[in-house]
N, C-alpha and C positions, 0 to 999 in steps of 0.2 A: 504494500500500500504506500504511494506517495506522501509523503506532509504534505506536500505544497497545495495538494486538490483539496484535505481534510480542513487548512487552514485556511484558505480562500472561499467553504461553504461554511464554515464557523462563521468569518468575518460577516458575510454576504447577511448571515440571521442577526448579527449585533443589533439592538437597537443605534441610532446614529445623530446628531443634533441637524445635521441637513436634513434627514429623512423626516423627521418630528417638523423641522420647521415649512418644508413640503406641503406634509399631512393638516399643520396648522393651516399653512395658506389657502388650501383649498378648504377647509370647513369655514372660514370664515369666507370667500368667497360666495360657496352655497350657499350660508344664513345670508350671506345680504343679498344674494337674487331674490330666495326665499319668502324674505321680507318685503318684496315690491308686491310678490301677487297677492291677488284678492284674499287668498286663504293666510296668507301673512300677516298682512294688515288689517284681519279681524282678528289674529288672536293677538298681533300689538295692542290692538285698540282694549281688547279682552282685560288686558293685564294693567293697562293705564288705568282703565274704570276700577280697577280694585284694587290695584297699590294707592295706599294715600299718599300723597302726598307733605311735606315737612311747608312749613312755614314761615317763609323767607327772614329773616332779619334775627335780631338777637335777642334772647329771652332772659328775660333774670329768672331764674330758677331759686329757690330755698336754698339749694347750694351753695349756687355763686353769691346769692346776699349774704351767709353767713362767712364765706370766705371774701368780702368785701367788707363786710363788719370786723372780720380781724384783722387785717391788715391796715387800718385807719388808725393814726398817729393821734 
């Protein structure tokens, strides 16, 4: 039995960081075509309607007033 053929079909199964970032490029390719069709763009819309959304700007919280109350000279 050769090395050279045994080592060259080891290598060939390695996982590899080109191969991974390949595999990435096209899944993210698919989701964004994906995302343009009609079936896409209901279940975007799906997932918008039921994540709430946060509430822009800044909140004083009981936290941050008691660590605002300590730190006052």
């Amino acid at each position: 039995m050769n090395t050279k053929s045994t080592t060259a079909v080891t290598e060939e199964n390695q996982p590899s960081r080109r191969k991974f970032f390949i595999g990435a490029g096209a899944t993210v390719g698919a989701v964004a075509v994906v995302s343009q069709t009609a079936i896409g763009k209901a279940v975007i819309q799906e997932i918008g309607s039921t994540v709430k959304g946060k509430d822009d700007g800044y909140q004083l919280s009981a936290h941050v007033r008691k660590y605002y109350e300590t730190t006052m000279l």
